[in-house]
C-alpha positions as CSV (number, residue, x, y, z in Angstrom):
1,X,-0.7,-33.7,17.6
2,X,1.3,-36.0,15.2
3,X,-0.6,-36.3,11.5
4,X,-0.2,-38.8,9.0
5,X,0.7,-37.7,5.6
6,X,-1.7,-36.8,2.8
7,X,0.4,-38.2,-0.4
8,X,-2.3,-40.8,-0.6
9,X,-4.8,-38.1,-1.5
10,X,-2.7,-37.0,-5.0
11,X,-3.8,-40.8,-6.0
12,X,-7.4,-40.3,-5.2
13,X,-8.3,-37.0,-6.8
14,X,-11.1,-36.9,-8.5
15,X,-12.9,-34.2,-10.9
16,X,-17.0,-33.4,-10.4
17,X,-18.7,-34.8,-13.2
18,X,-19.8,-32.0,-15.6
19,X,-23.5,-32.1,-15.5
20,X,-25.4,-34.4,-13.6
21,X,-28.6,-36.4,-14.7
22,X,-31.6,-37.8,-12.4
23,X,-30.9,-41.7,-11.0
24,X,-32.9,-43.9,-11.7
25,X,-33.9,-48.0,-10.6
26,X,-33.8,-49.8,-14.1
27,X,-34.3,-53.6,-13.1
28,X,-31.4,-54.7,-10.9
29,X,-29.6,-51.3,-11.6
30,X,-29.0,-47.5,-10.9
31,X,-28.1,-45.7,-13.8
32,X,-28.4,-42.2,-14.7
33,X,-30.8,-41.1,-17.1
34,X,-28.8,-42.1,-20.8
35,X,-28.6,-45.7,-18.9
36,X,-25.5,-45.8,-17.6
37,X,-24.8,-47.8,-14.5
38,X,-24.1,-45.6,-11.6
39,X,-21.6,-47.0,-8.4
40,X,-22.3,-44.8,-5.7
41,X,-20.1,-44.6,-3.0
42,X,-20.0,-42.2,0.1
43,X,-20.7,-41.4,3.7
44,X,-23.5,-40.8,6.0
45,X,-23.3,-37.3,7.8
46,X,-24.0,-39.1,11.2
47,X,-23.7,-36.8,13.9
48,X,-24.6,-33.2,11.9
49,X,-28.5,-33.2,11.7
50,X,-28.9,-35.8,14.8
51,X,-26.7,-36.6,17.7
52,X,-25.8,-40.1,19.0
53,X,-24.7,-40.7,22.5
54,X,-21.8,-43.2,21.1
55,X,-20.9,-39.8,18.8
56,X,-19.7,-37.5,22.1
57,X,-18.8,-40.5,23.9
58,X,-21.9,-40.2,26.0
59,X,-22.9,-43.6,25.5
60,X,-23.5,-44.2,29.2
61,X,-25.6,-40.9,29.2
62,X,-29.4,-42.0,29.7
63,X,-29.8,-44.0,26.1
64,X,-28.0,-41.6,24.3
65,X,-30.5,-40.1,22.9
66,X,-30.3,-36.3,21.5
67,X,-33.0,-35.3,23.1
68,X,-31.0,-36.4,26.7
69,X,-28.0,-34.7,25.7
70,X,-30.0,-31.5,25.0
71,X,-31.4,-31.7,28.5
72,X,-28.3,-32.7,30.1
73,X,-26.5,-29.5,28.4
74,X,-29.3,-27.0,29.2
75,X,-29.1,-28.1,32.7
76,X,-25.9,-26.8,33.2
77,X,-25.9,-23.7,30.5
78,X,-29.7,-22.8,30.2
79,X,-32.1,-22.9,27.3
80,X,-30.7,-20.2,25.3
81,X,-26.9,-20.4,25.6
82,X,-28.5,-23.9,24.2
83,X,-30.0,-22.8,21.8
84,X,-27.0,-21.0,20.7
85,X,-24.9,-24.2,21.2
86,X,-26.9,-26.4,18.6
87,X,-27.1,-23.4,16.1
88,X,-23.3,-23.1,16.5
89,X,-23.2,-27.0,15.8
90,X,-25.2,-26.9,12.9
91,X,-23.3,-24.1,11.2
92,X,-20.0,-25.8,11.9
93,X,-20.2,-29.7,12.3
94,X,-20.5,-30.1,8.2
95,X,-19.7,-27.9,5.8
96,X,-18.5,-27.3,2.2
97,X,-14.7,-27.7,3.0
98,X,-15.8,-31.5,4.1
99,X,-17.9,-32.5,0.6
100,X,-14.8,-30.8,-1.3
101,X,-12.9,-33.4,0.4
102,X,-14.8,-36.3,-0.1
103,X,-15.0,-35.5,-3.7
104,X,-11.4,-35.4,-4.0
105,X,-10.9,-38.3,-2.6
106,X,-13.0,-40.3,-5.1
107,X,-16.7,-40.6,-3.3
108,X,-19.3,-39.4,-5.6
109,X,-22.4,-39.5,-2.6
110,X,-23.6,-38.2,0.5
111,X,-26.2,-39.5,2.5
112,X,-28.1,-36.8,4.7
113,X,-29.7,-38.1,8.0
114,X,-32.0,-35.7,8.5
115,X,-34.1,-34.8,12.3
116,X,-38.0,-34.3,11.6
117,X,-37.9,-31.5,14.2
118,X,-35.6,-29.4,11.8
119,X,-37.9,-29.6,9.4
120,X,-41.2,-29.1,11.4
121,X,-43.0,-29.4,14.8
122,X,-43.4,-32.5,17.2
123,X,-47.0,-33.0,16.9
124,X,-47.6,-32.2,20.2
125,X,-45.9,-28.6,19.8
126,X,-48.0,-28.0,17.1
127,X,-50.4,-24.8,17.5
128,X,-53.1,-26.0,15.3
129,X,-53.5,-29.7,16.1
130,X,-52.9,-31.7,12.6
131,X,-51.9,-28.2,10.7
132,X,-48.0,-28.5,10.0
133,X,-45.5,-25.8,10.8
134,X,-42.8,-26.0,8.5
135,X,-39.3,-24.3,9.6
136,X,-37.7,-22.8,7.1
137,X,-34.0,-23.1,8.4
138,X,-33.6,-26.5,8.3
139,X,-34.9,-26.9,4.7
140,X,-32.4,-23.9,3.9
141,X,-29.6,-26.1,5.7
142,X,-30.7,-29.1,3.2
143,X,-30.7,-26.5,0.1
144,X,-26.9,-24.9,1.3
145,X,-25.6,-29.0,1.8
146,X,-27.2,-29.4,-1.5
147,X,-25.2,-26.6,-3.7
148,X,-21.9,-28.2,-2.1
149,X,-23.0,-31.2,-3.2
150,X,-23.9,-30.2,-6.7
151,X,-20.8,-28.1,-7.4
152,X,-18.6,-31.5,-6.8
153,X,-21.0,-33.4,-9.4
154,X,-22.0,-35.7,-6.4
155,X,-25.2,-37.0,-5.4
156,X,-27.2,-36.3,-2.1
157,X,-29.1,-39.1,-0.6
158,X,-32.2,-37.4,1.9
159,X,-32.7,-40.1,4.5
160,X,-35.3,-39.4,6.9
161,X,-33.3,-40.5,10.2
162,X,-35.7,-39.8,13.4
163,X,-39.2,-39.5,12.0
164,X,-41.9,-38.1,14.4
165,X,-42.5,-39.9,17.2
166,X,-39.3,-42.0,16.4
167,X,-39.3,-45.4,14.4
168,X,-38.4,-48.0,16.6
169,X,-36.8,-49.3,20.1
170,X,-33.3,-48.5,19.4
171,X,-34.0,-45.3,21.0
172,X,-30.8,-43.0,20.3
173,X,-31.1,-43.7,16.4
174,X,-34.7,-41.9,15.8
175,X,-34.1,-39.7,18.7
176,X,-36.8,-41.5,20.5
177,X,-38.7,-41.2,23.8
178,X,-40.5,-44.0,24.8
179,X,-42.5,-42.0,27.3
180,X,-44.4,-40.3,24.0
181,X,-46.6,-42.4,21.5
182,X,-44.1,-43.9,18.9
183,X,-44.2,-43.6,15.1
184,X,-46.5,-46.7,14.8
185,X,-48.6,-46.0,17.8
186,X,-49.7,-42.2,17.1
187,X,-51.9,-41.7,13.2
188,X,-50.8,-38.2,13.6
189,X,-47.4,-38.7,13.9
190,X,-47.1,-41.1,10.6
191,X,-49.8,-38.8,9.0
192,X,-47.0,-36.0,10.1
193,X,-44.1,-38.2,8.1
194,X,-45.8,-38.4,5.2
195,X,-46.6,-35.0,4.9
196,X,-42.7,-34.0,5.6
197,X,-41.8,-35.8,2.6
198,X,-44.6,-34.3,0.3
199,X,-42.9,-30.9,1.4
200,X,-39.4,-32.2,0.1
201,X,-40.5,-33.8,-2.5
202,X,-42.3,-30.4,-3.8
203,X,-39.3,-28.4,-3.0
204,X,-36.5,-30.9,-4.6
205,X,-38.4,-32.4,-7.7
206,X,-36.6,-30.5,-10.2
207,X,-33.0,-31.2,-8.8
208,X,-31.2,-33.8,-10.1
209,X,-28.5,-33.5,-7.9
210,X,-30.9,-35.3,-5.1
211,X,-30.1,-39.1,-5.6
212,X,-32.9,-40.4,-3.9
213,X,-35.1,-39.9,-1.2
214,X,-34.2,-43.0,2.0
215,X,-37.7,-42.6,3.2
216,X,-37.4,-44.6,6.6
217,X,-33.6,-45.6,8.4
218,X,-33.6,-48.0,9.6
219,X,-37.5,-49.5,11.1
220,X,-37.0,-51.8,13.9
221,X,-40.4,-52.3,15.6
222,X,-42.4,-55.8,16.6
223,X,-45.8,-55.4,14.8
224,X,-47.2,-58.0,15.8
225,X,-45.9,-59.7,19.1
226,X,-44.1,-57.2,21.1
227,X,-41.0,-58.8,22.6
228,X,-37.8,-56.4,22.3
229,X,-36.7,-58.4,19.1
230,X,-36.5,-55.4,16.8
231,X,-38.7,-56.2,13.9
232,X,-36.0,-59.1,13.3
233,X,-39.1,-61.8,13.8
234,X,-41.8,-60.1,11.7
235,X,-43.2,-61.6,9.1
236,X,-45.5,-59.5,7.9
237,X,-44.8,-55.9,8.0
238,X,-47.8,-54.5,7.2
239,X,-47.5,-51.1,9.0
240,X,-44.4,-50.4,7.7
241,X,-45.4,-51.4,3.8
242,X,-48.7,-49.8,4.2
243,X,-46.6,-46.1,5.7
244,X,-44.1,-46.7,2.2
245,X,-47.0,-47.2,0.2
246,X,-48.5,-44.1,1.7
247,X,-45.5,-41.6,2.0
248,X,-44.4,-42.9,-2.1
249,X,-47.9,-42.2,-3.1
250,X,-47.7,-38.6,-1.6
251,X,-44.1,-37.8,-3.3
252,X,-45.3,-38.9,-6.5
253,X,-48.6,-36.2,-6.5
254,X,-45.7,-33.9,-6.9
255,X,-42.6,-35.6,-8.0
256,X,-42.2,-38.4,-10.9
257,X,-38.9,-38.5,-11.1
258,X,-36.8,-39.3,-8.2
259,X,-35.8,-42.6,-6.9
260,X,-37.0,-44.6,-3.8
261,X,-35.2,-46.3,-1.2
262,X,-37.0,-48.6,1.7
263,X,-35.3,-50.0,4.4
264,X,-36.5,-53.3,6.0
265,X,-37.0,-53.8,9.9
266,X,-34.6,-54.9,12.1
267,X,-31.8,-52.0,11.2
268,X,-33.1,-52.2,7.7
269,X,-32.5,-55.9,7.1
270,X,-35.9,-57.6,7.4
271,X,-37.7,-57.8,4.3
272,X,-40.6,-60.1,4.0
273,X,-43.7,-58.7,3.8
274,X,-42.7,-55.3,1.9
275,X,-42.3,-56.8,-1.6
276,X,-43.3,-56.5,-4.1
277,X,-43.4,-52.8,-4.1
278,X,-45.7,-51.1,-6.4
279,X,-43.4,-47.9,-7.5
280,X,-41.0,-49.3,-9.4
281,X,-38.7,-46.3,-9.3
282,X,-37.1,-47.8,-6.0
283,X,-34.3,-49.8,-4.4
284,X,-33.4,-51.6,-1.3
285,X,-31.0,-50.8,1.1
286,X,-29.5,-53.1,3.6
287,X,-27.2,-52.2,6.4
288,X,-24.3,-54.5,7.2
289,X,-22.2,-54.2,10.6
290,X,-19.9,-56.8,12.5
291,X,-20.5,-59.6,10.4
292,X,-18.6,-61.7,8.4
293,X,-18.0,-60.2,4.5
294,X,-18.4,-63.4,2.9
295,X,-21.1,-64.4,0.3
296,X,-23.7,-65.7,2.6
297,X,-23.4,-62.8,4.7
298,X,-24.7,-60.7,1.8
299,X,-27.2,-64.0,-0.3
300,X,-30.3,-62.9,1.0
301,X,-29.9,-59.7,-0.5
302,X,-29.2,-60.5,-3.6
303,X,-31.9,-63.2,-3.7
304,X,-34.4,-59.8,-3.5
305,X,-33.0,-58.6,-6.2
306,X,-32.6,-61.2,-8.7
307,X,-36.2,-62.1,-7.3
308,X,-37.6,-58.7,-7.5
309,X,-35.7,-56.8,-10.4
310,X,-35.0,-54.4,-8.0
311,X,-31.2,-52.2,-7.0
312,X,-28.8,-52.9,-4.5
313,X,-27.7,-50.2,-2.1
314,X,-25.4,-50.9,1.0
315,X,-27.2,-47.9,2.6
316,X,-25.2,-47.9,6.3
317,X,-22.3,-49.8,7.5
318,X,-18.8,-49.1,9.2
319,X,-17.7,-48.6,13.2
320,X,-14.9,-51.6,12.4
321,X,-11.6,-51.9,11.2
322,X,-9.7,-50.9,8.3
323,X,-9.6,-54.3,7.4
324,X,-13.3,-55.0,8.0
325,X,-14.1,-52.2,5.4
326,X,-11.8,-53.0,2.7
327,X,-13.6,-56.2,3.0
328,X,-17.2,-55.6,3.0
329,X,-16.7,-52.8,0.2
330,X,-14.8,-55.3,-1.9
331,X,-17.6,-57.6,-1.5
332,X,-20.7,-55.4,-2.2
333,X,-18.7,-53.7,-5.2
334,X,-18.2,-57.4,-6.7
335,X,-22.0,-57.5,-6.8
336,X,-22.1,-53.7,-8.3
337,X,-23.8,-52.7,-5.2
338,X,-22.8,-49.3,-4.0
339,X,-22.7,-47.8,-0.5
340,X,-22.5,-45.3,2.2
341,X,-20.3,-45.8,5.3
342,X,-20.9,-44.4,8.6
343,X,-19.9,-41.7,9.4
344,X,-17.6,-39.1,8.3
345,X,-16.6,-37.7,11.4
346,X,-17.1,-38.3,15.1
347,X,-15.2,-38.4,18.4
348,X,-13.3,-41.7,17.8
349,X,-11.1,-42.8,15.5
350,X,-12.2,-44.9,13.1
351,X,-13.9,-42.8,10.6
352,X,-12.1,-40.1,8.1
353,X,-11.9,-37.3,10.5
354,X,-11.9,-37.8,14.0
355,X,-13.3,-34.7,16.2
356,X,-10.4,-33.9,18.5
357,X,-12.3,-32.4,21.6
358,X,-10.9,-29.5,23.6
359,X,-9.6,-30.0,27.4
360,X,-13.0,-28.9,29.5
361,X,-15.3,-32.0,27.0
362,X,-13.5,-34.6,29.1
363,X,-14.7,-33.0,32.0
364,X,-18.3,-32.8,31.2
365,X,-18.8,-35.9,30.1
366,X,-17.4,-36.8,33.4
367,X,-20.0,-35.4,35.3
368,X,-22.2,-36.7,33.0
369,X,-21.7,-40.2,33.4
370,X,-21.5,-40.0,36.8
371,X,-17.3,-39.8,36.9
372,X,-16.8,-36.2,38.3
373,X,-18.4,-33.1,40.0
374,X,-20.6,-30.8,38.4
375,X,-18.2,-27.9,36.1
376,X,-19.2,-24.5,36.7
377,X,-22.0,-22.9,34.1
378,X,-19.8,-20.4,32.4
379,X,-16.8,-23.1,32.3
380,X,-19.7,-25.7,30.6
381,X,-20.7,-22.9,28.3
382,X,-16.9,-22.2,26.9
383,X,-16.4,-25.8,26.3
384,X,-19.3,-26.0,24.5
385,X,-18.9,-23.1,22.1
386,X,-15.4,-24.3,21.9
387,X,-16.3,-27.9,20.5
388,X,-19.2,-26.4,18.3
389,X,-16.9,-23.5,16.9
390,X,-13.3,-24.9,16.5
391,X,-13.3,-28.8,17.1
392,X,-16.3,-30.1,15.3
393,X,-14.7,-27.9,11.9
394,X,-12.8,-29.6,9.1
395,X,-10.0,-28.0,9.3
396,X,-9.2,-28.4,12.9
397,X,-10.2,-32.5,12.7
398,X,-7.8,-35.5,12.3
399,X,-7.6,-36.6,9.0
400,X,-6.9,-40.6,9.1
401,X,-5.6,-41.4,5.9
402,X,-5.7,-44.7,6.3
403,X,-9.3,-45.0,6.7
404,X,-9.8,-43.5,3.4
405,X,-7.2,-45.8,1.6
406,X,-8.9,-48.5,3.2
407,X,-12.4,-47.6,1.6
408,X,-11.6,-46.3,-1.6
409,X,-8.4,-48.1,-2.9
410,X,-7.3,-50.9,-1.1
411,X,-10.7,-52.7,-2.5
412,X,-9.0,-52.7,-6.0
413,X,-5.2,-52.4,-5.1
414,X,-3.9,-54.1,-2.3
415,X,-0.6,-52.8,-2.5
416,X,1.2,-51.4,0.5
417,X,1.9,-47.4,0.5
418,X,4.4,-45.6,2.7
419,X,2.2,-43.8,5.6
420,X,5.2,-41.3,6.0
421,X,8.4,-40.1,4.7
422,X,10.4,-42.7,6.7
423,X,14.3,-41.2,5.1
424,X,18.0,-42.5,6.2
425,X,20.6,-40.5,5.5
426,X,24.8,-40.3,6.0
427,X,24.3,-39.0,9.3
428,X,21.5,-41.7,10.3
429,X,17.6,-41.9,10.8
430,X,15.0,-42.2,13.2
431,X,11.2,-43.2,12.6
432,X,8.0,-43.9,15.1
433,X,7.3,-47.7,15.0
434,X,3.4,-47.1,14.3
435,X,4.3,-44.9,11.1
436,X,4.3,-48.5,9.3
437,X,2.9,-48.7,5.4
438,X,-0.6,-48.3,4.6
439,X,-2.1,-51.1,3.4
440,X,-4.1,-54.6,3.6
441,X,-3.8,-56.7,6.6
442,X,-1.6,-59.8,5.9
443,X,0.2,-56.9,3.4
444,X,1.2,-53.7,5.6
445,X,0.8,-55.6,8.5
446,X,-0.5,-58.8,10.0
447,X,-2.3,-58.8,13.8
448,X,-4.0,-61.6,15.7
449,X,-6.9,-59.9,16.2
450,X,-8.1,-56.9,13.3
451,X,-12.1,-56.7,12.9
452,X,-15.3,-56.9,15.2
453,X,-17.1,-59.8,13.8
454,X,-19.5,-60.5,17.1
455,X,-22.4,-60.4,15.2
456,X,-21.5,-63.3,13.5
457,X,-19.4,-64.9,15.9
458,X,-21.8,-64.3,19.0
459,X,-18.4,-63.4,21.2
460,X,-17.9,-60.4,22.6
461,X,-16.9,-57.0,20.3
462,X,-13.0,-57.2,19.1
463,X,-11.4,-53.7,19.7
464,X,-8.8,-54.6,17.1
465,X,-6.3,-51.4,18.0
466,X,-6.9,-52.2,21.9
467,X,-5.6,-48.2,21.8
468,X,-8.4,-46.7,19.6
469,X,-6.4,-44.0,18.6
470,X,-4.1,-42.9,15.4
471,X,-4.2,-46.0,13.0
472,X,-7.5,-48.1,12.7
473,X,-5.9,-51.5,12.2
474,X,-5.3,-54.4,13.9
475,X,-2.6,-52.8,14.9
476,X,-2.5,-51.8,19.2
477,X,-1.5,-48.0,19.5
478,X,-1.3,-46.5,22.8
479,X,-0.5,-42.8,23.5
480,X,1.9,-42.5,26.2
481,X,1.2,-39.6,28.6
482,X,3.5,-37.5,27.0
483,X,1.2,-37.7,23.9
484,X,4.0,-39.9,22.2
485,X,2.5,-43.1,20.1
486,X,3.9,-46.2,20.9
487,X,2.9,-49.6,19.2
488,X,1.6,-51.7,22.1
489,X,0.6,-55.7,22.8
490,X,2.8,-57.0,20.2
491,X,2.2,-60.6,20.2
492,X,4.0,-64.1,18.6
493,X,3.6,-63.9,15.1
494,X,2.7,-60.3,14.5
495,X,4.9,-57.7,12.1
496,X,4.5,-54.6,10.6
497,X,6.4,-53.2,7.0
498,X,8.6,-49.9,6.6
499,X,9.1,-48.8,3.2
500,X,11.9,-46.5,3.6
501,X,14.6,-44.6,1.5
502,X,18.2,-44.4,1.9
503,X,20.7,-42.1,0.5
504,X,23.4,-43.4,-1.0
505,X,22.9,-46.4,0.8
506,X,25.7,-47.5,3.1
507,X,26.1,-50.5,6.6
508,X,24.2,-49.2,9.5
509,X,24.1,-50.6,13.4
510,X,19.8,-50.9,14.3
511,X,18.4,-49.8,17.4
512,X,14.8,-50.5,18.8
513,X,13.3,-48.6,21.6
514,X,11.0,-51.6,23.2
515,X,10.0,-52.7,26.2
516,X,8.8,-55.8,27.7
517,X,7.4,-57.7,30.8
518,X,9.4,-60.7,30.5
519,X,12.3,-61.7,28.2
520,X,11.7,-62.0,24.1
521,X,12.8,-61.5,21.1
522,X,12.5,-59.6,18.1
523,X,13.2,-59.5,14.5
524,X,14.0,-57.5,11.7
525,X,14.2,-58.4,7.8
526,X,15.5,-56.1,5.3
527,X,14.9,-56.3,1.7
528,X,13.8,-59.6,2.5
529,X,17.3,-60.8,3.5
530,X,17.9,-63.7,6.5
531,X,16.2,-62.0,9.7
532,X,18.3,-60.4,12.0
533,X,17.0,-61.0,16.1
534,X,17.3,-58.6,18.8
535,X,16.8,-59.5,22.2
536,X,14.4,-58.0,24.8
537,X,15.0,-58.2,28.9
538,X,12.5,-57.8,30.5
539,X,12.2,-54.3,32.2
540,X,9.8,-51.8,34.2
541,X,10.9,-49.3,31.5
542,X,11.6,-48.2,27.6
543,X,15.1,-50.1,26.4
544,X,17.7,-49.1,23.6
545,X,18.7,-51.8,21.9
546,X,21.0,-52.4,19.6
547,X,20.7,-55.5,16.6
548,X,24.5,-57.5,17.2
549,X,25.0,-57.2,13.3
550,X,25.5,-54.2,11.1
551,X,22.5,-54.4,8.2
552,X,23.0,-52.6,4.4
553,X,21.2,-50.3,3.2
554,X,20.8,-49.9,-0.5
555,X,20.5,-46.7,-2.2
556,X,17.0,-45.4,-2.6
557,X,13.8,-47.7,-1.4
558,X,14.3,-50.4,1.4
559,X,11.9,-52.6,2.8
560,X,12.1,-53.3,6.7
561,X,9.9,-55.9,8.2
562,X,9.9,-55.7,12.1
563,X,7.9,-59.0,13.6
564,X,7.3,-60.4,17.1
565,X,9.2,-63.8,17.1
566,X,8.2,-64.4,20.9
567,X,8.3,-61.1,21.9
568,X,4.9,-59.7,23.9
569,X,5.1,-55.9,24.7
570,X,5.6,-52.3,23.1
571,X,7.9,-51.0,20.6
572,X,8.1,-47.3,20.1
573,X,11.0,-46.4,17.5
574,X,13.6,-47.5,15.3
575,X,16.6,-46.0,14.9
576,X,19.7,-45.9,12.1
577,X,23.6,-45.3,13.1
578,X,25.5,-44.7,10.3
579,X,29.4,-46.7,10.2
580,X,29.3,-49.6,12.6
C-alpha cells in the first residue's frame, strides 16, 4: 500500500516534560500546580474501550451499538472464541507504541472513553442486588494506559463514555439498549455511576499524571418533555446537575485534588440549568462538529466562562476535513481553549491512523448489513483474530500525515510542505498527481467543496475527498482497481502545488496521464511563470499527453502548479522527459 512520507514528523518532535504536576481550574484557566497555564491538546481513544458501529463500518448494523456487534459476532463464532476476540482487541487496539507517537508529534493529552462494564457489573448481572463487583482487569488496563502516558509527560483525561444503563438516546455512544431502564430512569444504575467513580477516584488520587476526571460524555436526554430532541430543549437540567453534584461529592470523600469536567446535554453542548457549579475545581467541555469555525459558532461558550470564571475545554470534535480542523483548532487555541479530537484510529481515513482491515472484514460486514451470505464459522473466526491481532496494531495502521500537520502545525504555520520526495533528474522524472504539498486549503491546494459544515448549513453532509481514502482534503482521490491512486472530479477552478527538486536543472517536454468525459483543458505553471495549457479529448480511457512547449527547470526547488482551467475528470501522474 502506497505511504506518505514521515519528514513532517522530524518538525513535530517533542520531549516529555520532566515531572509532571496536578491540573488545576484557576478562574478561566488550567494551569498546573506553580500556575502556569496549561494548553492541552490530544485525541480521544474512540474505538479501544467502546465500539461504534460508524468505527467497523457497521453503521447500518442495528444502531451500532457494541452491544449489537457483540451479538452479531457471537452468532457466527460463539461466546468464547468471543470472548477471546474482545480480549485480543483490548490488548492490541491501543497500546504504548501509539502514545509514544502522539507525544512525538507534539500532543501532550489523551482522553480515555472508558465502558462501565470493564470496570464493573450491569446492575442487573449483579449477584448481590446493589453490592458492586468490581473487575479488576479493566482498572489494570486504565493503570498500564496510564504508565504510557506518564512516561511521555502527558496527561490522561478518564471520561466515563457509556455509564450504566447508558446516558442518553444516541444509542451507539453509551452503548445503550433502549429495551433496559436508562441511566435516568433506573436509581440503581446512577447510584451504580457514582459509585464507579468513587472507586477511581480512590485508586488515582495520588497520580498527577490523571488530568481530570470527564465525569459524563456527552448527556443527551429530554428531562422534562420527552420528544427525541436530545436534551437540546431543556432548560432546566436538574437530573443531570443533581447526578454531577452527587458523583463530585463522592470523588471528593476521597480525592481533593483533581480536576472536574461536566459536559452539558445535547452532545455536551446544552448548559443552562448546570451552573453555577459548587466545586470549583472544574471546567466545561463542549464538543464541536460540522459547524462553521467562526466566532459565533464558539460565543456561547465563552459567555460561560467569562460569566462563570470557569475553563474552556474543546472536549470532542473531528470526523471532517483537514481543512475543517486546522480551522476549528485555530479558533479554540485563539481563545486558549485546548482540545481533544476524535479519534486516533478507526476504519476510515480521516483520523491519524487509519485501520486497514484484512480481506475476509469486507465480507462480514457484508453479511451483516444484509449485502452477502452468511461466511463460514471458522472463516468468521480467522478474520476476526486477524483484525484484532494484526490490523487494529500501530505498526500495521496507515499513518496519514497530513491529518497530523493539519492539527498540530498548520494552526500556527500555514506554509505548504512537500508530502513526498517529488525529484527530476538528467534522465527525467515521474510523480503520482495526489502526492501534492501538504498544507492549508487555498495554499497546497484549493477545491470547490473541502469541509462538512451541514450542521450549520442544514444541507446535506459534504464528503469533501468524494474518494475517502489516502489524503483527507478537499482533494477527490479514488483508488483505481489496481490499487493505484488517481486524483478524481477535478473541476473549473481547482489546482493542486508540487514542490519538487531538480538536478542541475535543464528544458524538459511535460506529460499528464488524464482522462476525461468530454474535451478540456489543463494547465500547468512553474515557478510561477505564464501558464502552460494542455489539452484533454475526451476518451473512455487514461491519455498521455504531452504540454506543446518545452518548460525549464531550475536547479534545486521548483514549484509546479497543476489547475483545472475547464477541465472536469481525473489526473493520475506527471511526468518529465529530459531534452525536447
Amino acid at each position: 500500500m502506497k505511504k506518505l512520507a514521515l519528514a513532517l514528523l522530524a518538525c513535530m518532535t517533542t520531549l516529555p516534560a520532566s515531572a509532571q504536576t496536578f491540573l488545576r481550574a484557576d478562574g478561566q484557566r488550567i494551569v498546573d500546580e506553580s500556575g502556569n497555564p496549561v494548553l492541552l491538546r490530544g485525541m480521544g481513544l474512540g474505538g479501544w474501550m467502546l465500539q461504534e458501529g460508524y468505527m467497523l463500518q457497521l453503521g447500518q448494523l442495528g444502531s451500532g451499538q457494541q452491544y449489537r456487534i457483540r451479538a452479531a459476532i457471537a452468532d457466527l463464532i460463539g461466546e468464547e472464541r468471543t470472548a477471546e476476540f474482545y480480549r485480543a482487541w483490548l490488548d492490541n487496539h491501543t497500546r504504548k507504541a501509539d502514545i509514544d507517537m502522539m507525544a512525538r508529534w507534539g500532543m501532550n493529552s489523551v482522553r480515555l472513553p472508558m465502558h462501565y462494564n470493564l470496570l464493573t457489573l450491569p446492575a442487573e448481572k449483579e449477584p448481590v442486588a446493589g453490592k458492586d463487583t468490581w473487575l479488576e482487569d479493566g482498572f489494570r488496563r486504565i493503570d498500564a494506559l496510564l504508565a504510557w502516558t506518564k512516561a511521555n509527560g502527558m496527561y490522561l483525561i478518564l471520561d466515563l463514555h457509556a455509564a450504566p444503563g447508558g446516558q442518553g438516546t444516541d444509542l451507539p455512544i453509551a452503548d445503550r439498549d433502549p429495551a433496559k431502564p436508562s441511566l435516568w430512569q433506573s436509581a440503581e444504575n446512577r447510584r451504580k455511576t457514582i459509585a464507579t467513580w468513587r472507586k477511581l477516584a480512590e485508586r488515582y488520587a495520588d497520580e498527577p499524571g490523571i488530568g481530570a476526571y470527564d465525569l459524563l460524555n456527552e448527556p443527551n436526554w429530554d428531562f422534562s418533555a420527552p420528544g427525541g430532541e436530545h436534551g437540546c430543549k431543556e432548560t432546566g437540567n436538574a437530573p443531570l446537575k443533581q447526578l454531577y453534584t452527587d458523583i463530585a461529592a463522592a470523588i471528593r470523600q476521597v480525592d481533593k485534588r483533581h480536576m472536574l469536567i461536566i459536559e452539558g446535554n445535547c452532545w455536551g453542548n446544552n448548559y443552562q440549568g448546570l451552573l453555577p457549579f459548587a466545586d470549583k475545581n472544574t471546567a466545561l467541555s463542549f464538543h464541536k462538529y460540522w459547524n462553521y469555525n467562526d466566532e459565533a459558532a464558539i460565543a456561547p461558550f465563552l459567555k460561560l466562562r467569562e460569566t462563570y470564571n470557569m475553563p474552556l475545554w474543546l472536549g470532542e470534535s473531528g470526523e471532517n476535513s483537514n481543512r475543517w480542523f486546522r480551522d476549528a483548532i485555530g479558533l479554540v487555541e485563539k481563545h486558549d481553549i485546548g482540545w481533544a479530537f476524535w479519534p486516533l484510529k478507526k476504519i476510515g481515513f480521516n483520523n491519524p491512523y487509519e485501520i486497514a482491515p484484512n480481506p475476509g472484514w469486507p465480507k462480514l460486514v457484508a453479511w451483516w448489513t444484509g449485502k452477502g451470505p452468511r461466511p463460514g464459522a471458522n472463516e468468521a473466526y480467522a478474520t476476526l483474530m486477524q483484525l484484532a491481532r494484526h490490523d487494529i496494531r500501530h505498526e500495521n495502521n496507515v499513518f496519514h500525515q497530513d491529518v497530523v500537520d493539519a492539527m498540530l502545525r498548520q494552526p500556527h504555520d500555514p506554509s505548504p510542505r512537500p508530502s513526498a520526495p517529488l525529484q527530476v533528474t538528467a534522465e527525467g522524472g515521474a510523480f503520482d498527481a495526489v502526492d501534492y504539498d501538504i498544507g492549508p486549503a487555498g495554499v497546497a491546494y484549493h477545491d470547490s467543496d473541502d469541509a462538512n459544515y451541514h450542521v450549520s448549513t442544514g444541507k446535506a453532509r459534504s464528503q469533501w475527498n468524494n474518494g475517502r481514502t489516502w489524503r483527507n482534503d478537499g482533494v477527490d482521490i479514488a483508488r483505481a482497481a489496481d490499487e493505484s491512486l488517481y486524483v478524481s472530479d477535478f473541476k473549473p477552478g481547482e489546482w493542486m502545488r508540487y514542490s519538487l527538486s531538480a538536478e542541475g536543472g535543464g528544458r524538459y517536454t511535460i506529460e499528464v496521464e488524464a482522462k476525461a468525459d468530454k474535451p478540456g483543458t489543463l494547465t500547468l505553471t512553474l515557478n510561477g511563470g505564464t501558464p502552460l495549457t494542455l489539452a484533454v479529448p475526451a476518451g473512455p480511457g487514461w491519455q498521455k499527453l504531452r504540454v506543446t512547449a518545452p518548460a525549464a527547470l531550475l536547479d534545486g526547488n521548483n514549484l509546479l502548479v497543476l489547475g483545472a482551467k475547464s477541465f472536469d475528470g481525473g489526473v493520475r501522474a506527471i511526468r518529465f522527459e529530459p531534452g525536447r
